[in-house]
C-alpha distance (Angstrom), angle and dihedral (degrees) to the residues before:
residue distance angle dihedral
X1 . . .
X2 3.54 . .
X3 3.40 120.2 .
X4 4.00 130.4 -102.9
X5 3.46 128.5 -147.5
X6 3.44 116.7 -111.2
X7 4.24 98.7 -125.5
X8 3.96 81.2 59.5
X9 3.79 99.2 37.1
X10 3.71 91.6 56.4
X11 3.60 103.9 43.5
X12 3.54 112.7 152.0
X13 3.87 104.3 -108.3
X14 4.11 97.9 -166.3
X15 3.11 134.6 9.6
X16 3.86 102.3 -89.5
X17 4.20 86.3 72.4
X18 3.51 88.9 58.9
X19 3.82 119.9 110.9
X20 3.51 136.0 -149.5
X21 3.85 97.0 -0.1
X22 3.33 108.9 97.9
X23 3.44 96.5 134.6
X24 3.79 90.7 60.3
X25 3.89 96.6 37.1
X26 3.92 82.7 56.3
X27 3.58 95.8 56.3
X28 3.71 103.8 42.0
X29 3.96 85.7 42.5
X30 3.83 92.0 63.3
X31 3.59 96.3 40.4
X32 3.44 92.8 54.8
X33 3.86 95.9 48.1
X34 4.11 89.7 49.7
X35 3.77 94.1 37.9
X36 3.63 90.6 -127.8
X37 3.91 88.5 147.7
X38 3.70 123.1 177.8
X39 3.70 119.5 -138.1
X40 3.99 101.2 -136.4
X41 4.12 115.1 21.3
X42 3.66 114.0 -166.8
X43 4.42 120.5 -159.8
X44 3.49 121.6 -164.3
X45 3.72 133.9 178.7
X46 3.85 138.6 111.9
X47 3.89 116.2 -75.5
X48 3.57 137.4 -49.6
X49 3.84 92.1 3.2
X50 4.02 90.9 118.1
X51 3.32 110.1 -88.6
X52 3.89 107.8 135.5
X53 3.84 82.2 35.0
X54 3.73 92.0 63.0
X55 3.64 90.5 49.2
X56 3.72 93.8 56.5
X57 3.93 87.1 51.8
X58 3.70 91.4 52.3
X59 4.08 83.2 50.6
X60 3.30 94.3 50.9
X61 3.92 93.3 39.6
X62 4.08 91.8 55.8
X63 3.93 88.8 39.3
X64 3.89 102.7 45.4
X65 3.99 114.6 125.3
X66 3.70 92.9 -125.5
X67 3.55 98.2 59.7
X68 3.93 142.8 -82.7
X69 4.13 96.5 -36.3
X70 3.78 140.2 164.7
X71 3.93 87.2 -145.2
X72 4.09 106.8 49.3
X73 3.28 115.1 -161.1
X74 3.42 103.9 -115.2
X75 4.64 96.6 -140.8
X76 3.41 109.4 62.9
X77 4.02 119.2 99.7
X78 3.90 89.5 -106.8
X79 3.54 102.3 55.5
X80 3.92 93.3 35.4
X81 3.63 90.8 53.8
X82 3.64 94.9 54.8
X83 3.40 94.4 51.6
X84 3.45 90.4 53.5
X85 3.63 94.7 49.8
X86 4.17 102.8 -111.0
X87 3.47 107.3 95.3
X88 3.73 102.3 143.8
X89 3.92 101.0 -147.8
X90 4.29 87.4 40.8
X91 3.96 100.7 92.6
X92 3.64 99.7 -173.3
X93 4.33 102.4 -170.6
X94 3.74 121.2 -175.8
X95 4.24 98.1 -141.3
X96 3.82 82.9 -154.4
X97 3.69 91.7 63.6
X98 4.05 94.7 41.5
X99 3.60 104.7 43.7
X100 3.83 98.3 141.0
X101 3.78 123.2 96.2
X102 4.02 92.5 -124.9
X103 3.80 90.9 58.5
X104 3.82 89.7 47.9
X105 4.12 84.5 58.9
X106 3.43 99.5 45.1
X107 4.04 91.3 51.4
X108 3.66 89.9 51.7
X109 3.66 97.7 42.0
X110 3.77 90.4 84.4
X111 4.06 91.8 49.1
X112 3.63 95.6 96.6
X113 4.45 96.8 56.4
X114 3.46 118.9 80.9
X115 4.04 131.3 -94.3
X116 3.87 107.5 -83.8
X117 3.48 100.8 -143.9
X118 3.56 112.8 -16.9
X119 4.19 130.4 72.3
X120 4.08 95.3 -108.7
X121 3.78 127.8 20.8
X122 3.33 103.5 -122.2
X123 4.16 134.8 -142.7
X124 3.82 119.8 -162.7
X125 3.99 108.4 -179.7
X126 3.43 111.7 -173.3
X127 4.06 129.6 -152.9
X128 4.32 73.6 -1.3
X129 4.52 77.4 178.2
X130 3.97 83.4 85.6
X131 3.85 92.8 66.1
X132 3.68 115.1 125.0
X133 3.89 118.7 -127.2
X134 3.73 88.6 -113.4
X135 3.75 87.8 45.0
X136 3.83 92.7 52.1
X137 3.52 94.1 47.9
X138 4.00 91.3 55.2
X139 3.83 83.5 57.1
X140 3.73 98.1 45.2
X141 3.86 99.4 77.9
X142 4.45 88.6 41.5
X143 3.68 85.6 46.5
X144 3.80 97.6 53.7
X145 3.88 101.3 41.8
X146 4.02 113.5 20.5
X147 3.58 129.0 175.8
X148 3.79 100.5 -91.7
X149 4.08 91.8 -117.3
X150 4.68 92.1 57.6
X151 3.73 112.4 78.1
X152 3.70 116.4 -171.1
X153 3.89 117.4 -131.5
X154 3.92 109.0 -168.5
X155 3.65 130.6 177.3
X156 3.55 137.7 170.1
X157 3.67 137.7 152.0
X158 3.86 99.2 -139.2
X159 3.73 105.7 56.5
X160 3.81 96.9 162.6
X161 4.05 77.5 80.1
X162 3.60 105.9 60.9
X163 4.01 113.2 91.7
X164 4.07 114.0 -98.7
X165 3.98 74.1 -119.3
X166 3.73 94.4 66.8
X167 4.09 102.8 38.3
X168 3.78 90.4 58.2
X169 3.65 95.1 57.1
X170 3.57 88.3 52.1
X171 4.29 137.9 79.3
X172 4.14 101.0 -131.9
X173 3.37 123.2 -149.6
X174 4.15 115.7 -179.2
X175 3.88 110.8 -148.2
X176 3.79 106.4 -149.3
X177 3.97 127.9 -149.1
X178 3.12 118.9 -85.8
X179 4.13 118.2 -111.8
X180 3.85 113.9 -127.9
X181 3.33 99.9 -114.4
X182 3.73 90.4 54.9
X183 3.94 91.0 59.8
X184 3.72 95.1 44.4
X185 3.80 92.2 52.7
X186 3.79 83.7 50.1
X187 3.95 91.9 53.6
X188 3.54 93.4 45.7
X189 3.79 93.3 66.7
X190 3.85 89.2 41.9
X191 3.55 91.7 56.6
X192 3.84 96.8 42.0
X193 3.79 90.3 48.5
X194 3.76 88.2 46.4
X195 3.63 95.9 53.0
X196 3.73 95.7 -118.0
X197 4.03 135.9 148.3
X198 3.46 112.1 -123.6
X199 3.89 137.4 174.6
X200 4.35 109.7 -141.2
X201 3.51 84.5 -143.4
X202 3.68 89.0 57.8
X203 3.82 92.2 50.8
X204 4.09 94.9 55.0
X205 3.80 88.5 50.3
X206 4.19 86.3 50.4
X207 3.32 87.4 45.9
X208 3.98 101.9 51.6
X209 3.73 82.6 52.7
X210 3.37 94.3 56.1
X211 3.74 85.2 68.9
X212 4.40 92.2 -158.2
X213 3.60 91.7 -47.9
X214 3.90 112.8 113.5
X215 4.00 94.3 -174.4
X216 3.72 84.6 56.0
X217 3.36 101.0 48.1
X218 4.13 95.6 47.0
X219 4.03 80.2 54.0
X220 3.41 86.1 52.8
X221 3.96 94.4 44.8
X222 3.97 86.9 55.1
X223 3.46 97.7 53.5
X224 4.34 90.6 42.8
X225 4.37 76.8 59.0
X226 3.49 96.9 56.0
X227 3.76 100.5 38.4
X228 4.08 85.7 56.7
X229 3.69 94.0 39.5
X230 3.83 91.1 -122.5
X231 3.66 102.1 -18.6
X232 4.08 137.2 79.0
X233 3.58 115.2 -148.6
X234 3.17 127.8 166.3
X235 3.86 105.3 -111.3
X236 3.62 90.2 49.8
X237 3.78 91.2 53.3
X238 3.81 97.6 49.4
X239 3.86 92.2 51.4
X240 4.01 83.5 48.7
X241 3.60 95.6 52.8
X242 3.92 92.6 35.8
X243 3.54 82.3 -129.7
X244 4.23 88.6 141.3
X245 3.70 82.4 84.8
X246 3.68 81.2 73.0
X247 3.51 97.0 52.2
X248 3.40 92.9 45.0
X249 4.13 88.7 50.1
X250 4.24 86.4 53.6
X251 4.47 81.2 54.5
X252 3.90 83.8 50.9
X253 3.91 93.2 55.0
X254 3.78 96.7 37.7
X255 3.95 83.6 57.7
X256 3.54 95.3 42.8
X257 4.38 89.8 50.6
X258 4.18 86.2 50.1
X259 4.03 81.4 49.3
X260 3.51 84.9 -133.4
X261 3.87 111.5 169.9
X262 3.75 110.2 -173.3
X263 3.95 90.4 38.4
X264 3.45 85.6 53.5
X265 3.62 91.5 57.8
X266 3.91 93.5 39.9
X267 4.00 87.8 60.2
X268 4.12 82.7 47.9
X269 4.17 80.6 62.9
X270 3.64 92.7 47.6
X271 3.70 101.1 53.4
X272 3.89 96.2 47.2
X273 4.10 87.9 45.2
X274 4.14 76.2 73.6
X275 3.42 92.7 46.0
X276 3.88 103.8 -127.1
X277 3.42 146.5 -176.2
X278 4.15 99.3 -101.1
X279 3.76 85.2 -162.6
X280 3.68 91.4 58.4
X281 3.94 90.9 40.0
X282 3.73 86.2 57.1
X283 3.94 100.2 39.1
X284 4.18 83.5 58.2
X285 3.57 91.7 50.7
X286 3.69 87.8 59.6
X287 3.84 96.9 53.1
X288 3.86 86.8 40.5
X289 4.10 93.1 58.2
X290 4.27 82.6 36.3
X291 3.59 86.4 58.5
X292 4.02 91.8 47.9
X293 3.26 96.4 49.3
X294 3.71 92.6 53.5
X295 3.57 89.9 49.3
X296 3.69 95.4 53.6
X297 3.43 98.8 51.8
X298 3.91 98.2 30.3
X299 3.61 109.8 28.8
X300 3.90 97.5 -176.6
X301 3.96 89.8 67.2
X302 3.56 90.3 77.3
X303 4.30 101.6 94.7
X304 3.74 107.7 -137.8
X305 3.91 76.4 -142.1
X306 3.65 88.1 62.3
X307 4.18 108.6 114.4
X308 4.40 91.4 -149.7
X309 3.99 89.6 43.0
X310 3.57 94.5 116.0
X311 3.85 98.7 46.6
X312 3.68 93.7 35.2
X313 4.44 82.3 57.8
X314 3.50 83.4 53.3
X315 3.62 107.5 51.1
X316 4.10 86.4 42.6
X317 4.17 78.8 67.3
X318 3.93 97.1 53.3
X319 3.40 100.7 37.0
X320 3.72 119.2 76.3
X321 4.13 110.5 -141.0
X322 4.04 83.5 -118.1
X323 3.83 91.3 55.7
X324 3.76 85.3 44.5
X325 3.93 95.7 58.4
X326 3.58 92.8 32.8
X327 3.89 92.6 62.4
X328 3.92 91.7 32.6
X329 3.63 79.1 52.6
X330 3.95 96.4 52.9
X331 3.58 90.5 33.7
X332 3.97 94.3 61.9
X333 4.44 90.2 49.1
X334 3.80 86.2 49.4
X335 3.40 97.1 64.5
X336 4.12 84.6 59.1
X337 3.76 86.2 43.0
X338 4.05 94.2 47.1
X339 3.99 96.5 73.8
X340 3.51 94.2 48.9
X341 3.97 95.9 48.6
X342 4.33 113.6 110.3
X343 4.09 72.9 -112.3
X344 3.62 145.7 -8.7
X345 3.47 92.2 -102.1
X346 3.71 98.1 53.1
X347 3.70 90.5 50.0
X348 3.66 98.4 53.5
X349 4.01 94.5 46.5
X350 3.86 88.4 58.5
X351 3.64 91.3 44.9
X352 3.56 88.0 63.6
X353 3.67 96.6 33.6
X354 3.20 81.7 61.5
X355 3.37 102.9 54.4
X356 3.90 90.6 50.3
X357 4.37 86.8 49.3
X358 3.68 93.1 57.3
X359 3.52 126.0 51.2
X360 3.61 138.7 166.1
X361 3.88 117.2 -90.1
X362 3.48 109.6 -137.6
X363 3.72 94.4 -175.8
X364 4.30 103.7 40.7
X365 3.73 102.8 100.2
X366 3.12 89.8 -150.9
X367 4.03 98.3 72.4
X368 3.94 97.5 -114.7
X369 3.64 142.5 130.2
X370 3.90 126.8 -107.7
X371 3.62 118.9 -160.0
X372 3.78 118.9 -108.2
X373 3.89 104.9 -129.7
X374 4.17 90.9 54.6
X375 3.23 131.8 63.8
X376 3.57 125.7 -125.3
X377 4.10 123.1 -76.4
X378 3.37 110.5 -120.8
X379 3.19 113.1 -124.2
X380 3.90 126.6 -102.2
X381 4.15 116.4 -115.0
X382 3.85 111.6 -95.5
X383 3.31 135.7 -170.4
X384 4.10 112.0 -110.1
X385 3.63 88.7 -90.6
X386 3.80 102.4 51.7
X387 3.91 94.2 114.0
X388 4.06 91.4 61.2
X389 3.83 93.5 51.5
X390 3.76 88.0 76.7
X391 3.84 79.5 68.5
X392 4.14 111.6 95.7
X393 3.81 107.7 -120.4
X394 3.82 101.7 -137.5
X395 3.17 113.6 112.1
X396 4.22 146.1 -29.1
X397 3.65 119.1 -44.8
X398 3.67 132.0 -149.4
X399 3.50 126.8 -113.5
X400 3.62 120.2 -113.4
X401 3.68 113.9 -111.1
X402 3.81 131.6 -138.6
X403 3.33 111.4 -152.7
X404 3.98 94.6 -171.7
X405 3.93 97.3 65.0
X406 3.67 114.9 95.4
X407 4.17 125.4 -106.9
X408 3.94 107.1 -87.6
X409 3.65 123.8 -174.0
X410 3.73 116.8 -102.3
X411 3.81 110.8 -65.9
X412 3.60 125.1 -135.2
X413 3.89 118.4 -95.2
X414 3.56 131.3 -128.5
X415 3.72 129.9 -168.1
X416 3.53 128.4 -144.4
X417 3.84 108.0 -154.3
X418 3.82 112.8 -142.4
X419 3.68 123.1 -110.3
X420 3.74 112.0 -134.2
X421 3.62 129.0 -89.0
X422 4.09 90.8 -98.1
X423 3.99 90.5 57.1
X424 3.51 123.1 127.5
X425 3.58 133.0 -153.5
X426 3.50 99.3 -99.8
X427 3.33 96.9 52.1
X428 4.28 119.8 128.9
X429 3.92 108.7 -115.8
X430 3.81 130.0 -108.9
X431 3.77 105.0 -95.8
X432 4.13 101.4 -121.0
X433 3.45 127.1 -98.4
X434 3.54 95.1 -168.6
X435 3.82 145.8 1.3
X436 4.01 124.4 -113.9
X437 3.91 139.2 136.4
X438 3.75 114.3 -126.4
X439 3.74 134.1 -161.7
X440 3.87 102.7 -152.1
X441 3.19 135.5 77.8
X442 3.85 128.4 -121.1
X443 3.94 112.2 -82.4
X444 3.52 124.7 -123.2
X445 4.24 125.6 -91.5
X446 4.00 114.4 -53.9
X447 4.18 111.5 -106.6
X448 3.58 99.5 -93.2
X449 4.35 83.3 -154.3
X450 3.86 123.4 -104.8
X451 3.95 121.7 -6.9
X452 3.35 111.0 -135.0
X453 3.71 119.0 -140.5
X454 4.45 95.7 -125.1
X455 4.25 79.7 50.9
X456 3.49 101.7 62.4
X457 3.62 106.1 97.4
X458 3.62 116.6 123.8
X459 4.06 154.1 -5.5
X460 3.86 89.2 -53.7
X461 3.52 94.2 50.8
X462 3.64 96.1 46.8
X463 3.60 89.1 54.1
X464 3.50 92.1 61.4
X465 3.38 97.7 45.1
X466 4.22 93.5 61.5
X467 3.93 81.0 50.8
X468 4.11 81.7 64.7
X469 3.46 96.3 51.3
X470 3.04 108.9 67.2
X471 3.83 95.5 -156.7
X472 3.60 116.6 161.5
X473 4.22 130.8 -170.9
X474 3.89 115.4 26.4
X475 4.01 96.8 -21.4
X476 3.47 86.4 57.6
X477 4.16 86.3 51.4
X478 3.60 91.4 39.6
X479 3.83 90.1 59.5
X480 3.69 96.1 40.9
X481 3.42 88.4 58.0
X482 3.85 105.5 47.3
X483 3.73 125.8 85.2
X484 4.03 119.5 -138.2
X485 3.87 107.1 -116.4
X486 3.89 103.0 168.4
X487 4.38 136.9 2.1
X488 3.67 106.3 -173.3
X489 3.64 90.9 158.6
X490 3.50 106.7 -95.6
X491 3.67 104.4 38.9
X492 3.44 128.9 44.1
X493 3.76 119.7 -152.8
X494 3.66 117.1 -156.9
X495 3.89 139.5 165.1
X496 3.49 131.9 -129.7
X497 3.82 125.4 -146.6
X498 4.53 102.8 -117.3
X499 4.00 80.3 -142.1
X500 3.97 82.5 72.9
X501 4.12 99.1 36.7
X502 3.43 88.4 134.4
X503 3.75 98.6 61.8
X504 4.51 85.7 72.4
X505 4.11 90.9 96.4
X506 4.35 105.6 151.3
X507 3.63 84.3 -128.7
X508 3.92 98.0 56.1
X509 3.73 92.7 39.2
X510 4.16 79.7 51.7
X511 3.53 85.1 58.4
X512 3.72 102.9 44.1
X513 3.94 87.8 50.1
X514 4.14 96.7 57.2
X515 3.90 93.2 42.4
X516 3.56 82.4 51.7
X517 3.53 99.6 52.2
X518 3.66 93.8 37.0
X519 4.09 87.3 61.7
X520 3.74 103.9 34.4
X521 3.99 91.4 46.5
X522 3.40 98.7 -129.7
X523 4.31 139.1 79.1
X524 3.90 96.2 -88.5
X525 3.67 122.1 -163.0
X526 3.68 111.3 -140.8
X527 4.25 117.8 -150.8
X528 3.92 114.8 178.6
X529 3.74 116.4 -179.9
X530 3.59 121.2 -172.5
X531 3.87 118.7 -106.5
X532 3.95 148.3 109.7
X533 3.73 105.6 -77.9
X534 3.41 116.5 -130.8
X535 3.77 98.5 -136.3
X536 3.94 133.0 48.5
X537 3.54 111.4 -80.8
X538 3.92 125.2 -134.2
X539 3.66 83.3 -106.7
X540 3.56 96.5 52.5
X541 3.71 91.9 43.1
X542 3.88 91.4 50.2
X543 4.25 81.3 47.6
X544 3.65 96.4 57.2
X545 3.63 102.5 44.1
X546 3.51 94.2 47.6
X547 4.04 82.4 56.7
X548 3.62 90.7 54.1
X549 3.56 97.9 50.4
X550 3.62 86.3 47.0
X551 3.80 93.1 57.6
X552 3.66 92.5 42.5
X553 3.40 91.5 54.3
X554 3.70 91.6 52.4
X555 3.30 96.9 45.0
X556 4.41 88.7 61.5
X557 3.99 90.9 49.1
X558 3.61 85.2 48.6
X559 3.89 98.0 52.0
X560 4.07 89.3 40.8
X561 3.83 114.4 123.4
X562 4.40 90.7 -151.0
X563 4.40 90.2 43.7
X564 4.36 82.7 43.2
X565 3.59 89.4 56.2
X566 4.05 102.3 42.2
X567 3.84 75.4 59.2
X568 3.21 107.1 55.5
X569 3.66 100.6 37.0
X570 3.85 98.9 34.3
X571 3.71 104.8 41.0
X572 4.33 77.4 -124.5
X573 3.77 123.1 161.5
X574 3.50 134.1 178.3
X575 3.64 119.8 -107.5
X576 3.96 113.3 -102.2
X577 3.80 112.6 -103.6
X578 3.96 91.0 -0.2
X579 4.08 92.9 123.1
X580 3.21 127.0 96.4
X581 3.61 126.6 178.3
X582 4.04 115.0 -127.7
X583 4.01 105.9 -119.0
């Protein structure tokens, strides 16, 4: 006897063998035991999830001997002969195979005659997505208004193709995927009605592969039979499925959480010894780090089905979540990075170089990285306001609003009255004359008039000079950021803060030159080297007395009697970084 393949063999033959679809076992179930029967019945899912094998069920259910049934019997010549595929008044049609108007005719031709033998005459269009437009439009009029003895049986598993025309005529039923643990249940009787040896560990890899396809995952099951010679073990089934890449991507993480860099490049070894696919060695260490991520956040999406549950727990301990976005995040460029490597193996060892060279910085306020194999660079001495000066001085800015705190009354104001352009920092404040909230911050130094050419000697001067200018956009940051090094008349040396590299565009530095020249009187050659300045820049400057105003201003609304009693009696606070002193 020759042998049958195990998808075929174990068909489901009524609808009580069919897994996973209760929803649509339900419904056709009921119909079929109120004979509230639809003329045209259309399935839809991915593959091998039982849609044509539902459809011969329903056949077999309108067809069965004993009557119009959700349970057919299974014996009689109908039922048999649809199982074994010669039912005369079943016309099974692959749509793929009979895309052509003409062929669409002839099938339909015979709609009008009776059933032969059986009780309805019965139309099974398969993959019915590969109609023509001409084709579909034969079907239309048939599809609307059949003879009451044809029933239409349609599946396809791209519905998003079938005209608007077509669905509405039609009683849809979506088949879903199938879960794993669904399909390894189903194996398990399989194999125990088979007679065959079989590790559960085995199955839930099988299964995984299957990826919600049950057809695919018998097909699978077959070929896990042979490779054993009669048994599925686990071992056997990884090397099958190549699935030890995965274990041997888990090896690359737990070297990568010890931050172990020449074990990380001994695992490197052991992949290509098995010659792989780097691309697909990489691609699994993204779903791998996915998978962590999930954990660590939602613990419950780690199946107790799944066969990497306990390492993947593990991992979720000795990674951080920033480590585990950070190489997610690395991961995800290398694949663009991967093709254009010397060779696939080169690429992937500095993809996770990488990720061992760049680490989040837990303490950097500003959110960056630092680089493992250096130690931190201390930070250069700032005056109080240093973190605002990364703030571009053109212009008001809006204050951040939070849209949880509750609706207070107007507050009172204060007003913060300016020191002039020769303050200093430890100057006393203006005592208020008045009390208001402003929304801008404090403009830059007054123009102190012309610079004359003898006059420009240092930081002061330089200041007053960008007053001249009158640049405006990133000139006009470029300028507040530089430091003036050297005047020997013709050229003018300054220094730029690195913080603000990006400010050296040809264009701006075009700009800076002609208001330069335009001012000073004469062609000035402009030279900007990159470096810390050694004094406070007008930027800086601007920075740290728009702080102080800030803190004076906060310091009134904190002292007022009207803003003390919203507090107290309210619960009311004001809205972090929300002041702004009036200039």
């Amino acid at each position: 006897m020759s042998y049958q393949v195990l998808a075929r063999k174990w068909r489901p033959g009524s609808f009580a063998d069919m897994v996973g679809q209760d929803h649509v076992v339900k419904a056709l179930s009921n119909a079929l035991e109120r004979e509230q029967l639809h003329h045209a019945y259309l399935f839809t899912g991915t593959r091998g999830v039982g849609k044509t094998t539902l459809a011969r069920i329903l056949s077999k259910a309108l067809n069965c001997e004993s009557g119009v049934t959700p349970r057919p019997c299974g014996r009689c010549s109908a039922c048999r002969e649809i199982d074994e595929g010669r039912f005369v008044d079943l016309l099974e049609v692959d749509a793929a195979s009979r895309t052509k108007v003409d062929q669409t005719r002839e099938l339909l031709d015979n709609v009008p005659f009776a059933p032969v033998k059986g009780r309805f005459k019965v139309y099974l269009i398969d993959e019915v997505h590969m109609f023509s437009t001409h084709s579909f439009n034969a079907l239309l009029k048939t599809l609307e208004e059949p003879p009451t003895h044809v029933k239409f049986l349609l599946a396809t598993t791209d519905p998003q193709k079938l005209p608007a025309t077509v669905l509405s005529r039609c009683l849809r039923f979506n088949l879903k995927r199938l879960v794993p643990q669904q399909i390894a249940d189903r194996f398990a009787t399989i194999l125990a009605a088979e007679d065959t040896e079989y590790e559960p560990q085995a199955l839930t890899l099988l299964a995984h592969a299957a990826d919600g396809s049950m057809r695919d995952g018998l097909s699978l099951l077959d070929q896990a039979i042979a490779f054993g010679g009669g048994r599925v073990a686990t071992d056997e089934v990884r090397t099958l499925l190549g699935t030890a890449g995965r274990e041997l991507s888990l090896d690359l993480l737990q070297t990568l959480a010890k931050l172990d860099q020449p074990g990380l490049l001994d695992q490197v070894a052991r992949i290509a010894d098995l010659t792989p696919d780097f691309s697909g060695v990489l691609q699994e260490l993204i779903r791998l780090l996915h998978r962590i991520a999930l954990h660590q956040q939602v613990p419950a999406t780690l199946g107790t089905d799944d066969p990497n549950r306990e390492r993947i727990a593990d991992l979720s301990g000795q990674l951080t979540p920033e480590d585990v976005q950070l190489f997610y995040q690395i991961a995800l460029l290398g694949q663009q990075d991967l093709p254009l490597a010397p060779d696939p193996r080169t690429g992937i060892e500095m993809v996770l170089l990488r990720m061992l060279v760049f680490r989040p910085d837990s303490g950097d306020e500003t959110g960056g990285c630092q680089n493992l194999g250096e130690s931190p660079v201390p930070k250069q001495e700032e005056p109080s306001a240093a973190p605002t000066a990364a703030r571009p001085a053109t212009g008001a800015e809006t204050p951040k609003q939070d849209t949880r705190s509750p609706v207070l009354p107007p507050l009172p104001t204060v007003s913060i009255e300016k020191p002039g352009a020769a303050g200093h920092a430890g100057e006393a404040p203006t005592p208020p004359e008045t009390t208001a909230i402003a929304t801008t911050t404090a403009s830059g130094p007054e123009p102190q008039g012309p610079m004359r050419l003898e006059g420009l000697r240092g930081p002061e001067d330089w200041h007053h000079l960008v007053a001249d200018l009158k640049l405006g956009g990133l000139a006009s940051q470029l300028a507040n950021h530089c430091e003036l090094t050297e005047w020997d008349g013709r050229r003018l040396s300054l220094t730029l803060d690195p913080a603000y590299e990006n400010l050296r565009v040809a264009s701006t530095e075009e700009r800076l030159q002609g208001a330069l020249t335009r001012v000073l009187g004469s062609e000035t050659q402009v030279r900007i080297r990159i470096a810390p300045p050694k004094h406070e820049t007008l930027a800086q400057r601007q920075a740290r007395r728009q702080a102080r105003h800030r803190a004076q201003a906060e310091t009134l609304l904190a002292e007022d009697p009207v803003v003390e009693a919203l507090r107290n009696e309210l619960g009311a606070q004001w809205i972090p970084d929300s002041i702004e002193p009036i200039p």
